[in-house]
N, C-alpha and C positions, 0 to 999 in steps of 0.2 A: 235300258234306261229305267226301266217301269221297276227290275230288281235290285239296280242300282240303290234307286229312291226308297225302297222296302228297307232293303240295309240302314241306309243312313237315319232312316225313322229307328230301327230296330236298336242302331248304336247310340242314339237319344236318350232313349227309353232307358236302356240299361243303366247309362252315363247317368239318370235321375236319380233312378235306386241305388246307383253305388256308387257314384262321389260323395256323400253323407260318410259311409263307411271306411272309404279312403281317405280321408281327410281326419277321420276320426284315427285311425292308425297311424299317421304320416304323425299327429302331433302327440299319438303315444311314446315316441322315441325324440320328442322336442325339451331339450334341457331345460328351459322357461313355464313356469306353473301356467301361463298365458298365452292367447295365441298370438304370440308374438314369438316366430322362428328364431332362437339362439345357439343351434347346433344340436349334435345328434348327441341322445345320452339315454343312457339303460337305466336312469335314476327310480324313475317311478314304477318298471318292472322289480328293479331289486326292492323299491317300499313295498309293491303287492304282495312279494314274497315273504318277506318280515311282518305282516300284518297277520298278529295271530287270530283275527276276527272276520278274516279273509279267509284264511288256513281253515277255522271253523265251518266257516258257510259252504267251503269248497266240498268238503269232506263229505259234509250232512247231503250235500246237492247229489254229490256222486254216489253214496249209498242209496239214498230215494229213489234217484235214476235208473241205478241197476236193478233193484229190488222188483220196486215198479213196474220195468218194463220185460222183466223175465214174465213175472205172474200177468201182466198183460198180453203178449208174445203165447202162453200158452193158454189162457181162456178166451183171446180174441182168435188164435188160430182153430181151435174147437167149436166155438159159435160159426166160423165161416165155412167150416167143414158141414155143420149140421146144416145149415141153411143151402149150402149147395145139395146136401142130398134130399134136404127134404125142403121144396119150395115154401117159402116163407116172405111172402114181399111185405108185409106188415114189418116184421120182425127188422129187414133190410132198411127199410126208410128211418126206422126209429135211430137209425146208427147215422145217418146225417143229420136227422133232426138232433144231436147230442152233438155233432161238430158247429150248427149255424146256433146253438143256445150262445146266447151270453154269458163269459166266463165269471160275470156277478153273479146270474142268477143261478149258476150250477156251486162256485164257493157258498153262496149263501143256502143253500137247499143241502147243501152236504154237515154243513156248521149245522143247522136245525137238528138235519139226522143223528149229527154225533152230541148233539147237546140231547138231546132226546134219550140215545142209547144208555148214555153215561149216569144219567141219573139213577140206572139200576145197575150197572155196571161198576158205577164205583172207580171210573177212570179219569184221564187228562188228558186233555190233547198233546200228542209227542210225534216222535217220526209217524209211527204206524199209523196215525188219524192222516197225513201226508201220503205216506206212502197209497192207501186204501182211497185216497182222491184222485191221486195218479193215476192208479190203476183205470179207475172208474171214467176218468176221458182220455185216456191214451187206447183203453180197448179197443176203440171208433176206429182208432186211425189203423190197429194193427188189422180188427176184421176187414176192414174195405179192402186194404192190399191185400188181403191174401184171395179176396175174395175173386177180385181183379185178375186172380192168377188162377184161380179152382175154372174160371167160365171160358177161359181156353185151355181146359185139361181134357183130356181125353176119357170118359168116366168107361169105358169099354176095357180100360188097361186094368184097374180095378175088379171088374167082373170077370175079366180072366182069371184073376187072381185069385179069385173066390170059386171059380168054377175048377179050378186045380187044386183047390181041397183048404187054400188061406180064410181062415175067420175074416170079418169086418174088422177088426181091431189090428189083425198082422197086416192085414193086405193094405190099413190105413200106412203103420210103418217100415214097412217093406216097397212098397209100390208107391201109395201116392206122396207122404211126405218129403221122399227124397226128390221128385218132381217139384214139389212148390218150395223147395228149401230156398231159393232166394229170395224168392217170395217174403216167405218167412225173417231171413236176415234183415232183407229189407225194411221189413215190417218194425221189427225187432230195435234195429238204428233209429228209425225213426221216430218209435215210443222214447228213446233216451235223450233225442233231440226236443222231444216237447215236454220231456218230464223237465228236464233237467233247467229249461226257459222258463217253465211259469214260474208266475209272480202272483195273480190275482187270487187263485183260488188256494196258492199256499199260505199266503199271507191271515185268510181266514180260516184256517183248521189248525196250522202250526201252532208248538205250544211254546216254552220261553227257551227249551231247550233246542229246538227243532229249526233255527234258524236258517235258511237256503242263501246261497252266493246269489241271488237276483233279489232276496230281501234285502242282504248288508250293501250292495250298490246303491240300490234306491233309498235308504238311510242315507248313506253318504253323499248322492246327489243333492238332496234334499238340503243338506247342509252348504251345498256349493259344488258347482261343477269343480273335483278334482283330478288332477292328470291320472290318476291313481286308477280311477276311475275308467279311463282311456286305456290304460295297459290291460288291464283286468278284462274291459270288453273287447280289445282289441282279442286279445290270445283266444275268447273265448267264440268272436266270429273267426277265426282260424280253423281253430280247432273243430266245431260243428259245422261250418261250411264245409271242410272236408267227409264229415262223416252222413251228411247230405249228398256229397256228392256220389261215395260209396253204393247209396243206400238206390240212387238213381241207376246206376250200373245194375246192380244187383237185380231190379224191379223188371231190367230190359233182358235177362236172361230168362 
């Protein structure tokens, strides 16, 4: 009875967080601009498709994303590798104190930086001022998982390596990378999953050409909840729900 009762607490909970989302999906496929159910219709999927302002954001989103979370993926997996071998708990805390900042006070401190650099630089904010924000808080989230992965590794397997005649540098990619490779994937997915979501802090670095798919929705909300609106985020908790769920697998090997 006692896990009975756990359960049905547990199927609440969930039921809280995620009828909002289903409900949100259910009337992505609702032929009526209104929540008012008038049948099933692909109308506002096929408007997202034809919106070439959607197409744009889509595009600029997906480039950032990848760009982003490659060059994160490799200097968040290199910080986590240093800090395992050479203890560093200062270094470590600093990497969650960048996850609990507030995402104003990290857009606005990066805007300063780049308003700052530019003036002798001679630039404009465009993707790369985007991309280069990315990087800068998605690192967090790649070093902690991998890091998560390095403090049940076996660092003995490595000193073999080394004592059979491997540099530190082969015996990193020989030996230990292919051990923390999910690690790393994991890692990896889940920079794409955060890049590709913000809004706050892209919204203040982006420049007019740099626009993201979570700026032109909120444009568009703003103007009035659209169904358009609904297809567009429907597809898009699909599609990163799935690659969350990936990145979970990946983290348990």
């Amino acid at each position: 009875m006692k896990f009975r009762g756990l359960s049905i607490y547990a199927a609440l909970v969930l039921a809280f967080l995620h009828l909002p989302l289903l409900t949100l999906i259910a009337f992505s496929f609702n032929a009526s601009r209104f929540t008012i159910w008038e049948g099933f219709s692909l109308r506002w999927y096929r408007a997202a498709l034809s919106d070439p302002q959607l197409g744009d954001g889509l595009v600029n989103s997906i480039i950032i994303a990848l760009v982003a979370s490659v060059l994160a993926t490799i200097f968040g997996t290199a910080a986590a590798y240093g800090m395992w071998r050479r203890a560093a708990p200062v270094l470590s805390g600093t990497l969650y104190l960048s996850l609990v900042t507030p995402e104003i006070v990290t857009g606005v401190s990066l805007l300063a930086l780049f308003q700052w650099a530019f003036r002798f630089l001679r630039l404009r904010p465009g993707l790369y001022t985007v991309i280069v924000a990315h990087v800068a808080f998605s690192l967090a989230y790649v070093a902690i998982v991998v890091t998560a992965r390095l403090r049940n590794y076996d660092r003995s397997l490595e000193e073999a390596a080394m004592d059979l005649g491997a540099t530190e540098w082969r015996a990193f990619l020989r030996v230990t990378l292919p051990a923390i490779a999910p690690a790393v994937a994991a890692a990896f997915l889940l920079a794409v999953v955060v890049s590709f979501d913000d809004y706050v802090i892209t919204s203040l670095v982006a420049g007019v050409d740099s626009e993201t798919l979570p700026m032109v929705i909120y444009s568009m909300a703003r103007r009035g909840v659209s169904p358009v609106v609904n297809a567009v985020s429907a597809f898009i908790l699909v599609a990163f729900g799935g690659l969350i769920l990936v990145s979970e697998r990946l983290q348990k090997q």
